[in-house]
N, C-alpha and C positions, 0 to 999 in steps of 0.2 A: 509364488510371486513372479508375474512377469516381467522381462525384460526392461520393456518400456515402464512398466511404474517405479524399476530400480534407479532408473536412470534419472527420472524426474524428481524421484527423492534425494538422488545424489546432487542434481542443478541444481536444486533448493539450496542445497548446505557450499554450495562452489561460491555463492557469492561472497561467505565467510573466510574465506582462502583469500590471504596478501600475496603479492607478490614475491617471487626469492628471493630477489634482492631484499625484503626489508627481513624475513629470518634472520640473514647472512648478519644485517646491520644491528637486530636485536642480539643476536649470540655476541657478536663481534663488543655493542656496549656493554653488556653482561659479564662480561671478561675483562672491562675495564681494570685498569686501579681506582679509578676515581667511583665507580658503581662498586668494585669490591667495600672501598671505604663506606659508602653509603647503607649497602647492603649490611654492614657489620654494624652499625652504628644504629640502623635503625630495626632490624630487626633481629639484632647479638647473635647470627651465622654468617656465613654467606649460602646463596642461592646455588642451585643446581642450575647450571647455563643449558647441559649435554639435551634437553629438549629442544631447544632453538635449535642445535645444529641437528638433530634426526630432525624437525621440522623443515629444515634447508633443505636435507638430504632426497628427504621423500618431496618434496617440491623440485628439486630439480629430476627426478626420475620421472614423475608426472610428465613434467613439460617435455623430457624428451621421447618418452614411451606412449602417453598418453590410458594408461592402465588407472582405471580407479581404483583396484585393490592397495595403488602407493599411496594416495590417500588418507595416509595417516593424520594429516594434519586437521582434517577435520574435527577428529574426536579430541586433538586437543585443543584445536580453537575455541569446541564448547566447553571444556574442562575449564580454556583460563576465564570463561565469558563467566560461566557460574560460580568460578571463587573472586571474580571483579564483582558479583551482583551478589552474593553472600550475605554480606551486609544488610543490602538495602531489603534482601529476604524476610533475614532474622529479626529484622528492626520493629519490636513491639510497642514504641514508644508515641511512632505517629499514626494518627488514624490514617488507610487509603483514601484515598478520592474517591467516591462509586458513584459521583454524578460530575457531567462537564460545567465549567462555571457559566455563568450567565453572557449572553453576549454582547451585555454594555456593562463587563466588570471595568471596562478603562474609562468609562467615563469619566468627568471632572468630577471631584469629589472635595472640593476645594472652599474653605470655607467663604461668606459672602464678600466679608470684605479684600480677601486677597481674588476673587471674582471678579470684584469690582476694578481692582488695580491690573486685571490682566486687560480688562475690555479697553483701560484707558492707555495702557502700554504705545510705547513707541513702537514697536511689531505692529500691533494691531491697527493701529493709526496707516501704515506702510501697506497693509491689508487693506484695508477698505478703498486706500486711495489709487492702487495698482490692478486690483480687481483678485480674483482669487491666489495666484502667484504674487509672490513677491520674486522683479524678478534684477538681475544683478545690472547697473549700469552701463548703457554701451559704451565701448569705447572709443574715444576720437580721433585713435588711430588706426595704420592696417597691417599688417605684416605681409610680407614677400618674401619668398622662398624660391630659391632657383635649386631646382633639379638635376 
């Protein structure tokens, strides 16, 4: 494998890379009391923080070395992407989509008599009689601002 397509498979995956500061601020909540309580209540342990901070850690050597071997945080940004999408994986309940919806699903679908009462609407009346905008009253005064 060449150099150059190491590299462009590494850009690929740079876009998934946050900033340090927000590890810093993830570990930093993670270690809460207030997240410990949550953590415990909703999932009866608490959570292992010590990734967020090797995630810091190896983000801040990046930024100042510029080495992609520190680039650890990539493999875990896919780790937490596929135990967030886990779920929606395993989910054998609903059918996928395998075709786009049509492109007048928004149409009005609105039965004839409540059709009728939009056409008679006071909007619509404000519509016809302004032209396509409806547009907001001028005002009859002006304001002045000194600099």
């Amino acid at each position: 494998m060449s150099l150059s397509f190491a590299l462009k498979c590494v850009g690929q995956f740079l876009r998934i890379v946050r900033k340090c500061e927000l590890y810093k601020r993830e570990y930093k909540d993670c270690k809460s009391i207030r997240e410990r309580f949550h953590q415990y209540f909703t999932e009866g342990e608490l959570s292992d923080c010590s990734q967020w901070k090797k995630d810091y850690d190896s983000c801040l050597i990046y930024r100042k070395t510029q080495d992609l071997n520190a680039l650890k945080i990539i493999k875990s940004e896919l780790d937490r992407k596929e135990k967030r999408l886990e779920g929606n994986i395993e989910n054998d309940i609903w059918e996928k989509r395998t075709e786009y919806p049509p492109p007048n699903w928004t149409c009005d679908l609105l039965p004839s008599n409540l059709q009728n009462k939009k056409t008679l609407s006071y909007l619509a009346e404000m519509k016809k009689t302004s032209g396509d905008e409806i547009t907001k009253p001028k005002s009859t005064y002006s304001i002045c601002t000194i600099s």
